[in-house]
C-alpha positions, 0 to 999 in steps of 0.5 A: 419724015416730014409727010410725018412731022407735018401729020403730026403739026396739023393734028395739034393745031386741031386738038386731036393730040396735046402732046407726044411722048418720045421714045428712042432706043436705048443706048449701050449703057442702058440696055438691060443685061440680065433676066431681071428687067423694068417692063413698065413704068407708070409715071403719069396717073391720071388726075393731081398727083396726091397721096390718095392715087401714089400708089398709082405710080408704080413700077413693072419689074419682070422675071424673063427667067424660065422654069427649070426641073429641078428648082434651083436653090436660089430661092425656098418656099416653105423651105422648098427650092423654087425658081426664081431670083433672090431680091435681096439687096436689090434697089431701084433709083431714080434720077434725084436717089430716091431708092427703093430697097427690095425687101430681105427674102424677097424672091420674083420667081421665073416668068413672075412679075411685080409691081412696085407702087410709090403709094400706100396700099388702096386696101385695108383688106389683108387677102385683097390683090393689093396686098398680095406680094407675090404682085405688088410692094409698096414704098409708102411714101405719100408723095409721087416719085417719078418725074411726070415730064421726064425722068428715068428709073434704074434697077441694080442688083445686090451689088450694084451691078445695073440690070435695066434703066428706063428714061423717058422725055415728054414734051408738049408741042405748041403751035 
């Protein structure tokens, strides 16, 4: 370890690294207890933090789900059964109570993933990928959400029941 920490001194010193980002297993109370889980966070986009890249900031949300023959009634398309998890009611928070609500009938459907962007849309183009709901939503806000030194985000269900957190702790390391 300390063949390790003094690798990692050294590099500072030298500029080939200006910080380190702290990952530690989650705890007990944070380990994510359902099919429904956070995949990614992006909290630190590149650049200032303005209104023009907040939708840069986003948050990966992901289906583990498996497809199962037949659908269950959980979610329709088209009035068609479909696999997949209802998000109606279901929010993510992060430390301060920001929250977003996913939309009513809302449905991530099995092994599907979405990301759900602080910003606006970056397209005025309604078929574009941005626009596409089935992999992004978006709160619309025009500031930046996530803290971009530490912070954390947590996914709820319809009743409050937490499915996921994620924390995360940068620092900088000085000499």
């Amino acid at each position: 370890m300390r063949k390790f920490l003094a690798v990692i001194a050294a590099m500072v010193m030298t500029g080939l690294i200006a910080f380190v980002t702290v990952l530690s297993p989650a705890s007990a109370d944070e380990q994510a207890t359902g099919k429904i889980q956070i995949t990614r966070v992006e909290y630190n986009v590149r650049g200032t933090d303005t209104a023009a890249n907040a939708y840069k900031e986003s948050v990966k949300v992901k289906n583990l789900g498996m497809v199962q023959v037949p659908a269950s009634a959980a979610c329709t398309f088209g009035g068609v059964p479909v696999n997949g998890q209802d998000m109606t009611g279901w929010t993510l928070e992060d430390l301060t109570g920001h929250r977003y609500r996913f939309p009513n009938g809302y449905c991530l459907r099995d092994g599907a993933e979405v990301n759900v962007r602080t910003g606006r849309t970056p397209s005025t183009n309604p078929a574009s990928w941005w626009n596409n709901r089935a992999f992004n939503l978006y709160w619309n806000r025009d500031s930046h959400q996530y803290g971009n030194a530490a912070d954390s985000v947590t996914l709820e269900n319809a009743s409050g029941v937490r499915q996921d957190r994620v924390t995360w702790n940068d620092f900088t390391i000085l000499p």
